[in-house]
C-alpha positions in Angstrom: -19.8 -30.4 15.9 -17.7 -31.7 13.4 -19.8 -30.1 11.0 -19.4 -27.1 12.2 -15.8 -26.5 12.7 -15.4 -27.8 8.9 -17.9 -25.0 8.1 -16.1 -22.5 9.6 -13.0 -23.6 7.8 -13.9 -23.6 4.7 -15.1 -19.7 4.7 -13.0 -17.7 2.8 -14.6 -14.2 4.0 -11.4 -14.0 6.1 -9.1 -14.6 3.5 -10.1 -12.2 1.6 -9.8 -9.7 4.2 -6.0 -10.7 4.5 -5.7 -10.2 0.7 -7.1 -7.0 0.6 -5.0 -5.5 3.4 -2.4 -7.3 2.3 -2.9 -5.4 -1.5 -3.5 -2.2 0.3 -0.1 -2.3 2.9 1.7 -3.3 -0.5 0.2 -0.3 -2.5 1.0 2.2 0.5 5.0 1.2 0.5 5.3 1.4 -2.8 3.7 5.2 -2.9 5.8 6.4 0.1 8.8 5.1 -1.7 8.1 6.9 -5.0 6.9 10.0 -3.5 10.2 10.2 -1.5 12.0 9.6 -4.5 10.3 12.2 -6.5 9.9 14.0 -4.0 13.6 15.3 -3.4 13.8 15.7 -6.9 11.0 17.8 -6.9 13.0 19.9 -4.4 15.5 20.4 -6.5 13.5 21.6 -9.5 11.4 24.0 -7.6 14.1 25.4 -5.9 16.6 26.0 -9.1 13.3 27.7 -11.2 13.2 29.9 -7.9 16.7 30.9 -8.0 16.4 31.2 -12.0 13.5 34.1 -10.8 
């Protein structure tokens, strides 16, 4: 039995899956931030070259 819960601890499929999400969540923040940054500046431009028209 001992075995067995030592097995189960020493599986790293888990881990990895923590990682990965952990990566992902990471990567998603950071894009939201950006495009919200660039976004209102975006705004900005496309609105001025309309007005410029």
């Amino acid at each position: 039995m001992l075995d067995s819960i030592l097995s189960r601890l020493a599986r790293e499929e888990g881990q990895a899956l923590v990682e990965y999400a952990l990566i992902i969540s990471l990567i998603a923040i950071v894009t939201v931030s950006v495009l919200s940054l660039i976004g209102t500046n975006l705004v900005d431009i496309f609105n001025g070259a309309a007005g410029s028209l």
